[in-house]
C-alpha atoms as a printed R data frame, in Angstrom:
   type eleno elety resid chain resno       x       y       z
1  ATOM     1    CA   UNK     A     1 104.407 110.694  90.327
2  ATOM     2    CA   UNK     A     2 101.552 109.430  91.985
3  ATOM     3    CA   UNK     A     3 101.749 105.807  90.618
4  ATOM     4    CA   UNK     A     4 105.059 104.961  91.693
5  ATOM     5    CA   UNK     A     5 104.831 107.173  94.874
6  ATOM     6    CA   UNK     A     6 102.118 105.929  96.396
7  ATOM     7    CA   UNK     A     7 103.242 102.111  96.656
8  ATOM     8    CA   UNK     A     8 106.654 103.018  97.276
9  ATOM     9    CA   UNK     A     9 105.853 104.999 100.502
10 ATOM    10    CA   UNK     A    10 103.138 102.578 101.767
11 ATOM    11    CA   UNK     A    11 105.848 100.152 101.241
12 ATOM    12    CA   UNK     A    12 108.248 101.930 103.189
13 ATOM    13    CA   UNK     A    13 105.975 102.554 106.287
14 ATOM    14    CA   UNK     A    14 104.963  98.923 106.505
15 ATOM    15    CA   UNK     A    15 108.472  97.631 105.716
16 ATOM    16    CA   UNK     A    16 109.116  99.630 109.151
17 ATOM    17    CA   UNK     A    17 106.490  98.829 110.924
18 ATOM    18    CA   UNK     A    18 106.792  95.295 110.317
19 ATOM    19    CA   UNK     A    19 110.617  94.976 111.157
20 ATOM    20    CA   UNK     A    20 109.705  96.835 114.858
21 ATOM    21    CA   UNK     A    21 107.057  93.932 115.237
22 ATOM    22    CA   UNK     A    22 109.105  90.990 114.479
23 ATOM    23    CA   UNK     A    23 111.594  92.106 117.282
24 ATOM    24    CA   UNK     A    24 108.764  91.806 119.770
25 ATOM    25    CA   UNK     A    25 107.008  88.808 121.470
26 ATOM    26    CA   UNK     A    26 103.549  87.573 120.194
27 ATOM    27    CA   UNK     A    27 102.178  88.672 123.793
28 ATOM    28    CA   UNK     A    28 104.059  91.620 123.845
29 ATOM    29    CA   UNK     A    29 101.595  95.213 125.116
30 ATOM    30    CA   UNK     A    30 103.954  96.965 122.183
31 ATOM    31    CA   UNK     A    31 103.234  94.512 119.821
32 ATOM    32    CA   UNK     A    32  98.927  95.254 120.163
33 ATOM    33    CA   UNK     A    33  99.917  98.983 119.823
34 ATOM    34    CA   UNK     A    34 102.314  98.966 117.072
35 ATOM    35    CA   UNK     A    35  99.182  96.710 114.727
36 ATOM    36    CA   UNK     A    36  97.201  99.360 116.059
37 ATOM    37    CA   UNK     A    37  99.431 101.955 114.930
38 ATOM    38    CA   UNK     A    38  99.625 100.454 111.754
39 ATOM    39    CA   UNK     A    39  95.597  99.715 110.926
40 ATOM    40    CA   UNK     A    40  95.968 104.032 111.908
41 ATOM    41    CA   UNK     A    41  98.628 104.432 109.718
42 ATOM    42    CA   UNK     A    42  96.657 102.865 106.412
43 ATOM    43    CA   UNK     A    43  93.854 104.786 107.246
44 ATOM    44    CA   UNK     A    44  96.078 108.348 107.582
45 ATOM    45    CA   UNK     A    45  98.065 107.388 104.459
46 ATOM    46    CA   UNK     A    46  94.429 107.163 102.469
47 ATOM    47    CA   UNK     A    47  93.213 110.019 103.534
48 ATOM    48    CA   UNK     A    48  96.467 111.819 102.776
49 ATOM    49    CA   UNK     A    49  96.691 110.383  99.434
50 ATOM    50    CA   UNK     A    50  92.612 111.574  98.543
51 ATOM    51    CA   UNK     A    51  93.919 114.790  99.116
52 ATOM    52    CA   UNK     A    52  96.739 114.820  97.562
53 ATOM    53    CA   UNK     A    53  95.216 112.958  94.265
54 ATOM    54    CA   UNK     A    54  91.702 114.330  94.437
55 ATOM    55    CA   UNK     A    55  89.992 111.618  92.530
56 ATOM    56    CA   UNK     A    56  88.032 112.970  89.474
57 ATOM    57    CA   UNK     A    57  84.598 111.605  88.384
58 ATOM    58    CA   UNK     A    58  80.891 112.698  88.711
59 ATOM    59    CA   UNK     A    59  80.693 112.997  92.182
60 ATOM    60    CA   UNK     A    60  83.620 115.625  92.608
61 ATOM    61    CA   UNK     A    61  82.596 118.009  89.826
């Protein structure tokens, strides 16, 4: 699950994200916040998949 999960819903969110920005003006207030928004959103989706997929090596055990 996880290796075909994990790029499909990163794929999704950006696929979105991207479409909302290329409907706005380069100078556009909405347009800072939605790449803000989306540097948030990478970070969230990271964190969300370390928990969800607890990585396994020396350091967890």
């Amino acid at each position: 699950m996880h290796s075909s999960y994990e790029p499909l819903f990163r794929l999704k969110l950006k696929k979105k994200l991207q479409t909302r920005l290329a409907a706005l003006e380069e100078n556009s207030p909405e347009r800072a916040s939605l790449l803000n928004q989306e540097a948030r959103l990478d970070d969230m989706i990271t964190m969300l998949e370390w928990v969800l997929f607890e990585p396994s090596g020396s350091y967890h055990m």
